[in-house]
DSSP file (Angstrom, degrees, kcal/mol; ACC not computed):
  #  RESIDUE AA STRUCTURE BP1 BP2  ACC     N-H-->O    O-->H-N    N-H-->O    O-->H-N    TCO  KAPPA ALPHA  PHI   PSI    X-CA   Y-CA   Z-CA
    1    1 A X              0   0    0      0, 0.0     2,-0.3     0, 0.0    85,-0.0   0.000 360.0 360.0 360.0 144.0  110.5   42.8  -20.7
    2    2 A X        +     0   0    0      1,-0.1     2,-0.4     2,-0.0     0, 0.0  -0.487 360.0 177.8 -73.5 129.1  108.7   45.7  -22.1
    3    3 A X        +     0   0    0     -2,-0.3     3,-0.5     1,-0.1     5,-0.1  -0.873   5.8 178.6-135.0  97.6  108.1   48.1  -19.4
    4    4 A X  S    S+     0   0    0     -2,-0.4    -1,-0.1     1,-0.2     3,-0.1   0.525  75.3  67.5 -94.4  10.8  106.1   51.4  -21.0
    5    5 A X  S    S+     0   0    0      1,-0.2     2,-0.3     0, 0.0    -1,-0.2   0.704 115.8   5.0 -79.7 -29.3  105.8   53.4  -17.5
    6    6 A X        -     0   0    0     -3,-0.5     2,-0.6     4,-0.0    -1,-0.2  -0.931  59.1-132.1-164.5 146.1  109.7   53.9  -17.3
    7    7 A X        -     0   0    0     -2,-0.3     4,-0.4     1,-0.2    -3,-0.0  -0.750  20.7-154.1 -90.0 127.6  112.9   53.4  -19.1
    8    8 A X  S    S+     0   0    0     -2,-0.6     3,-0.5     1,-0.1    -1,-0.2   0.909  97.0  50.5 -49.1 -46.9  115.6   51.7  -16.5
    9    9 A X  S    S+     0   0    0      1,-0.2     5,-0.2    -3,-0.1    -1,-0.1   0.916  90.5  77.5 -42.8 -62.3  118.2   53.1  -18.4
   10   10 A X        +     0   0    0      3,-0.0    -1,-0.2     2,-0.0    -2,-0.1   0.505  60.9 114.1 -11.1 -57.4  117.1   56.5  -18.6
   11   11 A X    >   -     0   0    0     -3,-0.5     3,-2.3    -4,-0.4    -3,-0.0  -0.141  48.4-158.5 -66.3 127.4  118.0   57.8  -15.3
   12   12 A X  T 3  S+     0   0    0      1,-0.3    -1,-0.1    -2,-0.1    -2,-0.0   0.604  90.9  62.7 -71.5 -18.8  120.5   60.5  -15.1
   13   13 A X  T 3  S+     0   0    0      2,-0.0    -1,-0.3     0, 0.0    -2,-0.1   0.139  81.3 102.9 -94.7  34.6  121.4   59.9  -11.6
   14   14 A X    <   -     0   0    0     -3,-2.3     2,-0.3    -5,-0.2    24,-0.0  -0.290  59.8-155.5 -77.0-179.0  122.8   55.9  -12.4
   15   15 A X        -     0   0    0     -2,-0.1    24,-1.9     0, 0.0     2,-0.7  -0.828  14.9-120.6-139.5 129.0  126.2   56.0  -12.5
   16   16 A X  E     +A   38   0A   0     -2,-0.3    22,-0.2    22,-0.2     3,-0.1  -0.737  34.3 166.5   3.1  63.4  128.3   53.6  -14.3
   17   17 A X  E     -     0   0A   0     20,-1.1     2,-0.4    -2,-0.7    -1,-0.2   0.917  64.4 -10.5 -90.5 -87.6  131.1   51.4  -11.8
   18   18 A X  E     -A   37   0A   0     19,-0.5    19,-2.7     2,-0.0    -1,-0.3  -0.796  48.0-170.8-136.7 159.5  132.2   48.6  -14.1
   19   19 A X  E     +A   36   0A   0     -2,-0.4    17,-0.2    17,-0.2     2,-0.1  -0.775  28.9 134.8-121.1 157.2  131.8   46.6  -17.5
   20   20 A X        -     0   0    0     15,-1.0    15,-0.2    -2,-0.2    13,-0.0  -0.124  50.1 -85.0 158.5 123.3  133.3   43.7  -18.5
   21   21 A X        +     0   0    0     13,-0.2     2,-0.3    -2,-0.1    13,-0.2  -0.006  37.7 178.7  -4.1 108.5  133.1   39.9  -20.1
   22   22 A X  B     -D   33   0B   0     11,-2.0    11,-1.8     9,-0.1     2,-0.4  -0.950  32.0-132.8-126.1 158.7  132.1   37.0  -17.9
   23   23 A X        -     0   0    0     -2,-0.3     2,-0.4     9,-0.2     9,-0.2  -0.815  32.6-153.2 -57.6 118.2  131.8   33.4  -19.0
   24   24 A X        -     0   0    0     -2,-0.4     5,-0.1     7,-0.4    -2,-0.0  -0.731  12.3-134.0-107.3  78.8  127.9   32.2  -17.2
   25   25 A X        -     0   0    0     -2,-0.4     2,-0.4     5,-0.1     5,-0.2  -0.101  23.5-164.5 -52.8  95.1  127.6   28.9  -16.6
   26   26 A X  B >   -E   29   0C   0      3,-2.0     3,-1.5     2,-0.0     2,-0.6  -0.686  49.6 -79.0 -79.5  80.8  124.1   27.6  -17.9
   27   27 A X  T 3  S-     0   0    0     -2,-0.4    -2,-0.0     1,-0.3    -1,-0.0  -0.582 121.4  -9.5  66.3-101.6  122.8   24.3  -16.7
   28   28 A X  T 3  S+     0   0    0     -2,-0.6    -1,-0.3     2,-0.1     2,-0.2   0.739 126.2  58.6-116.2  -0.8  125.0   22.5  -19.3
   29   29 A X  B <  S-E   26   0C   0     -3,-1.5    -3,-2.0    -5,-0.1     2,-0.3  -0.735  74.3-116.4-109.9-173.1  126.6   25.2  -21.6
   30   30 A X        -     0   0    0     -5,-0.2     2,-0.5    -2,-0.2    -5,-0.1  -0.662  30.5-143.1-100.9 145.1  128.8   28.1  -21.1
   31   31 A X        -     0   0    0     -2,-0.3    -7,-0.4     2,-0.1     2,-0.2  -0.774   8.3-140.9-137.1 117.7  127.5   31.5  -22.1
   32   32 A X        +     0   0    0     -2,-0.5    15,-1.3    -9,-0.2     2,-0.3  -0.242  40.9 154.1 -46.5 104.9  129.1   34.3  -23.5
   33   33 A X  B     -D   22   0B   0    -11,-1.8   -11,-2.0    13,-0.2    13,-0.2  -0.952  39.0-131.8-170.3 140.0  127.8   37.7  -21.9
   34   34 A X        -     0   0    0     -2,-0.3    11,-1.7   -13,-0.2   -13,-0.2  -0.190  22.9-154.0 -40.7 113.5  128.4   41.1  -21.0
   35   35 A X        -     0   0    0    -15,-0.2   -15,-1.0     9,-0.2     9,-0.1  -0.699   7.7-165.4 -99.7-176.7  127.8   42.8  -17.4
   36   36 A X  E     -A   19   0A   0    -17,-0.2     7,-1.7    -2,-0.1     2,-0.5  -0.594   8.4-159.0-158.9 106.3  127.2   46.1  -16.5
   37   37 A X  E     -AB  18  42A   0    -19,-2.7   -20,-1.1     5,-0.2   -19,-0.5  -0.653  15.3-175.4 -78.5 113.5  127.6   46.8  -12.9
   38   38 A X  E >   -AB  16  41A   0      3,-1.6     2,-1.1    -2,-0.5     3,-1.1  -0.943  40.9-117.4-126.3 160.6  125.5   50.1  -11.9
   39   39 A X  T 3  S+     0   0    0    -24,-1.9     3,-0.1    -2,-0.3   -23,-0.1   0.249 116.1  44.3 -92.7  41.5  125.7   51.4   -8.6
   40   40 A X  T 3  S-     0   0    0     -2,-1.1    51,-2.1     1,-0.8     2,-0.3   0.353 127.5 -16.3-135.5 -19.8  121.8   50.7   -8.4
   41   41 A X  E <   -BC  38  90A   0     -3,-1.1    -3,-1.6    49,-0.2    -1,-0.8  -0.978  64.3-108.0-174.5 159.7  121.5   47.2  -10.0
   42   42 A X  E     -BC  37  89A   0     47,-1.2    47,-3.1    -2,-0.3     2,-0.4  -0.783  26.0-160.5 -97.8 145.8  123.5   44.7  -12.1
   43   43 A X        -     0   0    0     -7,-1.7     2,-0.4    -2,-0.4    45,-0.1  -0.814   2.9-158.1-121.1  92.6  122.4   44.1  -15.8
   44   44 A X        -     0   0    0     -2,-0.4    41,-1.3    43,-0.2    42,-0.4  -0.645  16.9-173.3 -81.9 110.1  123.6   40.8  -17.6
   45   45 A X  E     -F   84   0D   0    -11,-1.7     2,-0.5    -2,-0.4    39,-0.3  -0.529  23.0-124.7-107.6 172.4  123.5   41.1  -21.8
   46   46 A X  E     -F   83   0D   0     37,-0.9    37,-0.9   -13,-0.2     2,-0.3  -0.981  21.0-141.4 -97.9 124.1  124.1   38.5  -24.3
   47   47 A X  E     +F   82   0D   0    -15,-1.3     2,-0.3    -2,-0.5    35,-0.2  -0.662  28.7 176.1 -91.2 130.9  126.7   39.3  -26.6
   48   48 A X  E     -F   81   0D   0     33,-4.5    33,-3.4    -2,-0.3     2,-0.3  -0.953  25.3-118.1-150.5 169.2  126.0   38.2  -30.1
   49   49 A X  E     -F   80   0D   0     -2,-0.3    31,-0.2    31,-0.2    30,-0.1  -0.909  12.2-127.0-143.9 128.2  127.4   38.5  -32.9
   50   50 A X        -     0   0    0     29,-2.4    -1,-0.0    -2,-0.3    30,-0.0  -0.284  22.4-152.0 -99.0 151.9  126.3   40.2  -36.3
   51   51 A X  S    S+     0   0    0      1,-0.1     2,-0.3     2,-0.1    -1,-0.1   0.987  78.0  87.2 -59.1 -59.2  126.6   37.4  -39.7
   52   52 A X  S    S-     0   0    0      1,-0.1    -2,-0.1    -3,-0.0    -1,-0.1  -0.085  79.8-144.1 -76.0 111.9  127.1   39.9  -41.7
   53   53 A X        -     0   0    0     -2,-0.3     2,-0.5     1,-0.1    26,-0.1  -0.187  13.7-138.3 -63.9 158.1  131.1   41.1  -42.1
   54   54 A X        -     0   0    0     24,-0.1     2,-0.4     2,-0.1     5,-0.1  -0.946  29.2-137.6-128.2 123.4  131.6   44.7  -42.6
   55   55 A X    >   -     0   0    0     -2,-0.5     3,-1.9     3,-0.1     2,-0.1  -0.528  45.3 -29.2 -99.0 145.4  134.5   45.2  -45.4
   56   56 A X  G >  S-     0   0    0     -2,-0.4     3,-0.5     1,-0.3    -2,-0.1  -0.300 122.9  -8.4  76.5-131.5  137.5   47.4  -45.8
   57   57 A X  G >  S+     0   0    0      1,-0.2     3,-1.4     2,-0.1     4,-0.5   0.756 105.3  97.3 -68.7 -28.0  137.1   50.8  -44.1
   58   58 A X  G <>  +     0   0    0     -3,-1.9     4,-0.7     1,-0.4    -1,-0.2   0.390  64.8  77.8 -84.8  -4.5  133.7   50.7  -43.2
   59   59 A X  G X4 S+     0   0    0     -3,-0.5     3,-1.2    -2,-0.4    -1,-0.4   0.943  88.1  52.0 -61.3 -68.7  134.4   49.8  -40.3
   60   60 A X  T <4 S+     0   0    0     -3,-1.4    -2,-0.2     1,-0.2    -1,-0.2   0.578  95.2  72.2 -18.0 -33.5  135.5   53.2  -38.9
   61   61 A X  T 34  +     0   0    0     -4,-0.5     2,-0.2    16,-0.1    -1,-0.2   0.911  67.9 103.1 -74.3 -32.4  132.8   54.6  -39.9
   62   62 A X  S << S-     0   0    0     -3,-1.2    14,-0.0    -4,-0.7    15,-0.0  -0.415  74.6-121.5 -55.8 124.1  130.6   53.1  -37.4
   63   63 A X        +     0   0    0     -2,-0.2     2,-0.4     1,-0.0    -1,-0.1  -0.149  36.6 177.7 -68.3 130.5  129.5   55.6  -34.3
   64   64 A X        -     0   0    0     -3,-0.1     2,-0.1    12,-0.0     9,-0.1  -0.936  38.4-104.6-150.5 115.9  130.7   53.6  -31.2
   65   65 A X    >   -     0   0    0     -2,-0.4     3,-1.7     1,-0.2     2,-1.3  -0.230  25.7-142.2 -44.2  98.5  130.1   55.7  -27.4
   66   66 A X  T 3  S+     0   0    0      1,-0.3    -1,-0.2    -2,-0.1     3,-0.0  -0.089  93.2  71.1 -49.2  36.1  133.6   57.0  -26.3
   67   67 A X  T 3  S+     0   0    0     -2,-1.3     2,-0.3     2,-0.1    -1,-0.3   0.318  83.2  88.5-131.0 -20.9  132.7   56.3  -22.9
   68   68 A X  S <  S-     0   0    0     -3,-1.7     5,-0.1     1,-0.2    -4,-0.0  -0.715  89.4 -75.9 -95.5 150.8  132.8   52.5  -23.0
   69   69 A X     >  -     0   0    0     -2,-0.3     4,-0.7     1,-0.2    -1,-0.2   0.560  36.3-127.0 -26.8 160.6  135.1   50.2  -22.6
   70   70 A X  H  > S+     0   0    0      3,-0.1     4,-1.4     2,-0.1    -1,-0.2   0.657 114.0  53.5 -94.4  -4.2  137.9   49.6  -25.7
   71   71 A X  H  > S+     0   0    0      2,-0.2     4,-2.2     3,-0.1    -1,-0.1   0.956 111.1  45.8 -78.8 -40.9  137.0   45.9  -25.8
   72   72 A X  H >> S+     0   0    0      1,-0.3     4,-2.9     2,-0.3     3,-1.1   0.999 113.8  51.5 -79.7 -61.9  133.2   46.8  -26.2
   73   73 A X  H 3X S+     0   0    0     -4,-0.7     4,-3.3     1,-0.3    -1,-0.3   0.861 107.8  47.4 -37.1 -44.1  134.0   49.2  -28.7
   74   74 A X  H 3X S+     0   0    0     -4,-1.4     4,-0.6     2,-0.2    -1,-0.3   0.729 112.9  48.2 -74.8 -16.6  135.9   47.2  -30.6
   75   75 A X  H <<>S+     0   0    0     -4,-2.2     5,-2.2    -3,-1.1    -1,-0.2   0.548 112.9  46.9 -85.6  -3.4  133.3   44.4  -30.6
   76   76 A X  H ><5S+     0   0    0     -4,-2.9     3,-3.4     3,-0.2    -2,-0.2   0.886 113.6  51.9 -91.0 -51.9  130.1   47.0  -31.5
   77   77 A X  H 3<5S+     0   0    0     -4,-3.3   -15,-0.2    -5,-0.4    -2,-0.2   0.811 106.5  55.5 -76.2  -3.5  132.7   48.3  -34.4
   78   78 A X  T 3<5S-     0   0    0     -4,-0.6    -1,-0.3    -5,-0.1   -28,-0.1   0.505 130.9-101.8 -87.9  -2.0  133.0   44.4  -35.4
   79   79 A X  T < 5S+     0   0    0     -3,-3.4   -29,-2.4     1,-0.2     2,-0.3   0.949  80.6 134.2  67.8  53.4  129.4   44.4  -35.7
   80   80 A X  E   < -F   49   0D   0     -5,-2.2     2,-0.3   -31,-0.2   -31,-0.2  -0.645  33.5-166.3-101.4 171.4  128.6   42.8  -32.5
   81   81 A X  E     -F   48   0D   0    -33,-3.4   -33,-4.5    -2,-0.3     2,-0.2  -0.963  20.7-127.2-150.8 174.9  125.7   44.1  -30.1
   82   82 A X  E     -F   47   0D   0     -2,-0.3     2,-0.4   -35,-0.2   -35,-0.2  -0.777  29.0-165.8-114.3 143.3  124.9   43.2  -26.2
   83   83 A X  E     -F   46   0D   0    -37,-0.9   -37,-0.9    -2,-0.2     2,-0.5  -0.958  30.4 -98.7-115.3 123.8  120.9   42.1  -25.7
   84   84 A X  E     -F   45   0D   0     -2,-0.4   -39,-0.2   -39,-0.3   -40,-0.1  -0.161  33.2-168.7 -33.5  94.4  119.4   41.9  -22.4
   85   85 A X        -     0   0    0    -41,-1.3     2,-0.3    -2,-0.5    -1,-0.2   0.581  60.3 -17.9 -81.0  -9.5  119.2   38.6  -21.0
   86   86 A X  S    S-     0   0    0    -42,-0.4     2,-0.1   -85,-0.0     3,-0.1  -0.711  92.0 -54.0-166.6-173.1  117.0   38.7  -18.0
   87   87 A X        -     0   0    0     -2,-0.3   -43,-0.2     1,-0.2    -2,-0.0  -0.466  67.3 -92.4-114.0 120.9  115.6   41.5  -15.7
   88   88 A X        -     0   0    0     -2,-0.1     2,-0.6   -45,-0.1   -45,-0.3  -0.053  36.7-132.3 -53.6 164.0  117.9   43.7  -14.2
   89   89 A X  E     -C   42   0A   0    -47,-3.1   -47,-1.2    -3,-0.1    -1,-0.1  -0.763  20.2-137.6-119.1 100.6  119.2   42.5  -10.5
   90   90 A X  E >   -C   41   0A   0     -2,-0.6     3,-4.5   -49,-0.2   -49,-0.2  -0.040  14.7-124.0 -77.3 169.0  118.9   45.4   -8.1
   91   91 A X  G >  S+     0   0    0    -51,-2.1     3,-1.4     1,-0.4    -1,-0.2   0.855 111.0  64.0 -70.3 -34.0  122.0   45.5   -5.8
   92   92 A X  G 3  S+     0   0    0    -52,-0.3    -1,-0.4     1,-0.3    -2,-0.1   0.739 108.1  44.6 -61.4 -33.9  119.9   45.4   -2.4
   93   93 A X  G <  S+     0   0    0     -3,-4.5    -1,-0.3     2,-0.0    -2,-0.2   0.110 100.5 107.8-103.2  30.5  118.5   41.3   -3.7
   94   94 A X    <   +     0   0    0     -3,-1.4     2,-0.3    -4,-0.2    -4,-0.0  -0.611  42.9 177.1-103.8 170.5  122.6   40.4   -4.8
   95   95 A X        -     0   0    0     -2,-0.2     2,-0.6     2,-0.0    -3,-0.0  -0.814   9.9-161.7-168.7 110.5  124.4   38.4   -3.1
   96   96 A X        +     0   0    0     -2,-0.3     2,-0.4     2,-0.0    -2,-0.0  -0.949   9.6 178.9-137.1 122.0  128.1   37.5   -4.3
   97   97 A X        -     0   0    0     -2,-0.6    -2,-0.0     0, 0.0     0, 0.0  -0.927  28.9-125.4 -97.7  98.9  130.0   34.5   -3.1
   98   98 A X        -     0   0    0     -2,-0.4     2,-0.3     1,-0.1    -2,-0.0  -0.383  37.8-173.7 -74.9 151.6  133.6   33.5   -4.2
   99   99 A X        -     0   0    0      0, 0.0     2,-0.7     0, 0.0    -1,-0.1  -0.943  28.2 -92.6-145.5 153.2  133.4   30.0   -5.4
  100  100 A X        -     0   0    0     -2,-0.3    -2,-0.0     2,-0.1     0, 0.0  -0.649  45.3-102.7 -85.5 129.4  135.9   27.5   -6.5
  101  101 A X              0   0    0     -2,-0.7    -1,-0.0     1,-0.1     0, 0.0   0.085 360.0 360.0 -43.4 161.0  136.9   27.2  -10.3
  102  102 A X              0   0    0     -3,-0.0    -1,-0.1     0, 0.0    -2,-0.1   0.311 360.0 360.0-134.9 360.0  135.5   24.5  -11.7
């Protein structure tokens, strides 16, 4: 949601802990999406995926933040992106529970 009093992102004292691919189990399908664990809240993206193929070299060319992962780089240079799928979940309401594979 659009929030024009402050950017979440923004702040220079987040830090970065982990990224990474999860499989989400929705009601009845599976959903492809991105985390980003920060040591102040978790943020769950949707990874999607651009139609349009990017040919030859051109690929290279594209700008990709050396600071992220080499799987996420290589899927932004593939012409994927992450969207935000819900409201970040600050770390203080989380709650994580090992559960049995399903």
């Amino acid at each position: 949601r659009e929030n024009s009093s402050e950017n979440i992102l923004s702040s220079a004292n987040r830090f970065l802990l982990h990224e990474g691919r999860l499989m989400l189990a929705e009601s009845t399908r599976l959903l492809d999406v991105y985390l980003f664990l920060f040591d102040d809240f978790l943020l769950i993206t949707k990874i999607k995926r651009n139609k349009k193929k990017y040919g030859g070299s051109d690929i290279s060319i594209i700008p990709v933040c050396p600071s992220l992962t080499p799987e996420l780089q290589s899927f932004i240079r593939e012409g994927g992106f992450c969207t935000v799928l819900d409201q970040p979940i600050p770390l203080d309401r989380l709650i994580v529970k090992n559960v049995e594979p399903v």
